[in-house]
VOKE-393416 format. One line per 5 residues: number of its first residue (from 1); their letters; for each residue x, y, z of N, C-alpha, C. Coordinates in steps of 0.05 Angstrom, whole numbers, m for minus. Atoms other than C-alpha are relative to their C-alpha. Layout:
NUM) A) X Y Z X Y Z X Y Z ~ ...
***
This chain:
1) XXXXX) m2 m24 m18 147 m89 m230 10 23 m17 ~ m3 m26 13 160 m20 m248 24 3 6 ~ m36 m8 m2 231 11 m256 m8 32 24 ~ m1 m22 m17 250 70 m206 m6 27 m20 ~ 10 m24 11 225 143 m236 m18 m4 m20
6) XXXXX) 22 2 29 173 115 m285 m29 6 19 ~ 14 m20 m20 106 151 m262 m26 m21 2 ~ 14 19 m10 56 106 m230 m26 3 m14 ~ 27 3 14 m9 91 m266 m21 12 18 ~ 28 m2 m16 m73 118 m230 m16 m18 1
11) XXXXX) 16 21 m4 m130 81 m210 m23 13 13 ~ 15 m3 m20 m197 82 m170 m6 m23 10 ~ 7 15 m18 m215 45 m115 m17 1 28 ~ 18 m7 m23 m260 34 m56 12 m6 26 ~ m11 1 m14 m236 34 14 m14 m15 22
16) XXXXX) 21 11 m23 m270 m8 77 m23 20 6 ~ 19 m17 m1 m315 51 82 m5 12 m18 ~ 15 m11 26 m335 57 12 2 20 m8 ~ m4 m17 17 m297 112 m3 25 6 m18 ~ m18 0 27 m261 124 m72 24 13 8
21) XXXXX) m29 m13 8 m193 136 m73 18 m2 m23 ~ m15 m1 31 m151 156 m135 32 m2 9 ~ m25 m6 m7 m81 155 m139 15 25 m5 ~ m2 m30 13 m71 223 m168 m17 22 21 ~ 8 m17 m28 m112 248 m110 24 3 27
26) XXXXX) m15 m9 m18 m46 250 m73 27 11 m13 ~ m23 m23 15 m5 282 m122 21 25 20 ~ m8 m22 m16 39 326 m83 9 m7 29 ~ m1 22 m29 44 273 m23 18 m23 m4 ~ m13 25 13 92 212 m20 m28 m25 8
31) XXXXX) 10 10 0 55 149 m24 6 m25 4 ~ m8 34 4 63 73 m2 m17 m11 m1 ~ 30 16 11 21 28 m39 11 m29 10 ~ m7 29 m8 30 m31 m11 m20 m30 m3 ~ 15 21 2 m2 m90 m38 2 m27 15
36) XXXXX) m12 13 m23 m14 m158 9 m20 m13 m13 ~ 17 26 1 m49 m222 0 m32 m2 4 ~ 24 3 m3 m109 m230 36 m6 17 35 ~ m2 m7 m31 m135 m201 110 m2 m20 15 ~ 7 28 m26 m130 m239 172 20 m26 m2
41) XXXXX) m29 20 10 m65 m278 148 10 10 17 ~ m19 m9 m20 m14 m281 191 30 18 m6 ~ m12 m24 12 36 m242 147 m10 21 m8 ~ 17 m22 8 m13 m194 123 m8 13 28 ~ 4 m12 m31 m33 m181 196 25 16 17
46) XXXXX) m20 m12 m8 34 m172 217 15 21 m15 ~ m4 m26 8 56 m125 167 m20 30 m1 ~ 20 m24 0 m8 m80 167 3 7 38 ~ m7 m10 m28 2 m77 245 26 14 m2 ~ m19 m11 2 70 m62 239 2 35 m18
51) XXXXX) 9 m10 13 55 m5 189 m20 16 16 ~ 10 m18 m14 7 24 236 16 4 37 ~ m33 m6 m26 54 16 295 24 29 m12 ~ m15 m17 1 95 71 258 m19 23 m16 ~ 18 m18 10 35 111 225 3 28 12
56) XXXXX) m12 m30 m1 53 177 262 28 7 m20 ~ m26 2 9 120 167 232 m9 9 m34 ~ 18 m9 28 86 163 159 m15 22 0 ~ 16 m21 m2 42 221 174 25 21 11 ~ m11 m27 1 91 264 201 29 1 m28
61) XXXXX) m16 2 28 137 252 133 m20 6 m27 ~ 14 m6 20 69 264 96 3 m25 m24 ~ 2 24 14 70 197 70 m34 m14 7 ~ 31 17 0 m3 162 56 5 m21 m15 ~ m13 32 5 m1 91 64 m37 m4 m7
66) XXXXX) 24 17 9 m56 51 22 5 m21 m6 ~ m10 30 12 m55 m22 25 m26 m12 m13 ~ 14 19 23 m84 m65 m31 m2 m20 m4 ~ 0 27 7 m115 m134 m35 m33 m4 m14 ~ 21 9 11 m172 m171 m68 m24 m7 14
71) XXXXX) 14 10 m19 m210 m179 m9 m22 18 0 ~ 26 m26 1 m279 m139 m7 m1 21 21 ~ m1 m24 m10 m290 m69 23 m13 m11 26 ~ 1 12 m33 m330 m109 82 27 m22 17 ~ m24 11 m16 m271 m153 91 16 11 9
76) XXXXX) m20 m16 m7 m222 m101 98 m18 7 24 ~ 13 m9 m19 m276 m68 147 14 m9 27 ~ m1 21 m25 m274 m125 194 28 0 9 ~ m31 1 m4 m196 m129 190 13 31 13 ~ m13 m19 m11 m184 m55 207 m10 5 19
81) XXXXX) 11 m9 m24 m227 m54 260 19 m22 10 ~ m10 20 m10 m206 m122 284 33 14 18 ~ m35 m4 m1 m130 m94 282 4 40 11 ~ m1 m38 m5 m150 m11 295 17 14 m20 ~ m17 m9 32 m112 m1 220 m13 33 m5
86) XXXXX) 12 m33 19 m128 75 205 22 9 m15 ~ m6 m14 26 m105 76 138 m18 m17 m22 ~ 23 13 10 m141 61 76 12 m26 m9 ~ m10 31 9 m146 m16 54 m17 m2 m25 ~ 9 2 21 m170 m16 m15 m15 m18 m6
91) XXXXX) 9 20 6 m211 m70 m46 10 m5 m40 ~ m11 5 23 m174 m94 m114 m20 m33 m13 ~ 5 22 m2 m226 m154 m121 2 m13 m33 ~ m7 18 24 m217 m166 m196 28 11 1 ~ m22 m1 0 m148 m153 m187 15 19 m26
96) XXXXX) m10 m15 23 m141 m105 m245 19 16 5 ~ m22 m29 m13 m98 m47 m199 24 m26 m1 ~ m32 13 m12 m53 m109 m174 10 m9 m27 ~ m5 7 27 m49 m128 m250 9 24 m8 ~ m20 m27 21 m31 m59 m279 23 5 17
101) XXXXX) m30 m2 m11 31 m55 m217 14 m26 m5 ~ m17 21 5 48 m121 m236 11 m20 14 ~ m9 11 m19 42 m154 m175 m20 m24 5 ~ 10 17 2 m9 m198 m194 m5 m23 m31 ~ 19 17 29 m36 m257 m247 m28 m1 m1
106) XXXXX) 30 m3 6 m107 m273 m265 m12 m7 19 ~ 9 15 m27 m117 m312 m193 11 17 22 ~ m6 m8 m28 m73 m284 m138 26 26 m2 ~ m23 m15 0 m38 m223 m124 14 m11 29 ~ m19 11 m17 33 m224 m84 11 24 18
111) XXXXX) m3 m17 m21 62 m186 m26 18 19 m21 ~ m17 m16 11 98 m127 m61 m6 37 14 ~ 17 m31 m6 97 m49 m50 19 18 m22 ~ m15 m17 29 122 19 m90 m8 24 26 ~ m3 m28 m13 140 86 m54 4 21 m10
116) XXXXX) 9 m26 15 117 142 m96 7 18 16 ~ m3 m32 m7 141 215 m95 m23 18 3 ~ 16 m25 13 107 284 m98 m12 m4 m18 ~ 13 1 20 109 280 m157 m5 m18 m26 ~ 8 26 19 82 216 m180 18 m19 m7
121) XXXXX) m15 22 7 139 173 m196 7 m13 17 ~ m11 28 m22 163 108 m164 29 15 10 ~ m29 3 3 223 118 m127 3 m21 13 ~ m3 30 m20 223 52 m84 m20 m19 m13 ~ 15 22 1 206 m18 m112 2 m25 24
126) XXXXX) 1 24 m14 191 m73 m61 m11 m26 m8 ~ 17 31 1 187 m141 m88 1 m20 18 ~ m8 20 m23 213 m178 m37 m8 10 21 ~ 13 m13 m23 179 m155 31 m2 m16 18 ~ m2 19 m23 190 m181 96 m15 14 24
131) XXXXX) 28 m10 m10 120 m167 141 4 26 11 ~ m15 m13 m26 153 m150 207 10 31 m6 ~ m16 m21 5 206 m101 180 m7 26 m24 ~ 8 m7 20 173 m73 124 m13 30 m2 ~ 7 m29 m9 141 m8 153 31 18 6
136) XXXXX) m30 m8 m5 220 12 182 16 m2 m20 ~ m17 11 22 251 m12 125 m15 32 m26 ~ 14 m25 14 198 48 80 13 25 10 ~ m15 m29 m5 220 96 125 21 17 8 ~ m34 4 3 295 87 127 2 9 m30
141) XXXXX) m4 m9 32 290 89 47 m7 26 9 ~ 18 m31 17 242 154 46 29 12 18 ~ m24 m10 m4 298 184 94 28 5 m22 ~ m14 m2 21 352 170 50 m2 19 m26 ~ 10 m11 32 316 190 m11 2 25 3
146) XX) 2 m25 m1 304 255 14 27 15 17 ~ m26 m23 m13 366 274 51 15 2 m26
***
């Protein structure tokens, strides 16, 4: 995992609707990257619900939530419809993004996230992440951080 203020690597990626997102395309925005297992799991379900259960909350803090697994851009599809998720769900399928945050090995990435500033640096590491609480728990930190 990354230390707090060290400045997050970029990347590209495709989203359930096949479109590229960078990480440097939100420069200027906070950011929770939240990486997760697989879709359609029952912790992965319950934290990406939860997480859009407070999505005004993230949007009116100007926070853009992108979650990241190895699962293909049609799998995510099916899962954000399934679940009504409107935010993007990346597709990491050779796992190279969840390998350069360090939240994966050569087989399986692990539940983790990182809560990027403005301007680009980590200021929140989550290795330990608990599904449920995990959206409230982001935006208790970002509070903090910024008061």
């Amino acid at each position: 995992m990354f230390s707090i203020n060290t400045k997050a690597p970029d990347f590209d990626l495709l989203d359930q609707n096949e479109e590229l997102h960078s990480l440097s395309q939100y420069i200027g925005q906070w950011v929770l990257l939240y990486f997760y297992p697989k879709d359609n799991t029952p912790g992965c379900t319950q934290e990406a619900c939860a997480i859009q259960d407070n999505l005004s909350d993230f949007k009116n803090f100007d926070i853009q939530v992108l979650g990241i697994s190895s699962d293909s851009t049609l799998s995510h599809k099916k899962f954000a419809s399934k679940y009504n998720l409107d935010f993007p769900l990346l597709s990491d399928q050779n796992l190279k993004v969840s390998q350069l945050f360090k939240v994966a090995d050569l087989f399986t990435a692990k539940r983790a996230s990182y809560l990027i500033g403005r301007d680009g640096l980590i200021k929140k590491v989550y290795s330990s992440v608990k599904p449920k609480q995990h959206a409230r728990e982001v935006l208790a930190d970002y509070r903090e951080l910024c008061s």
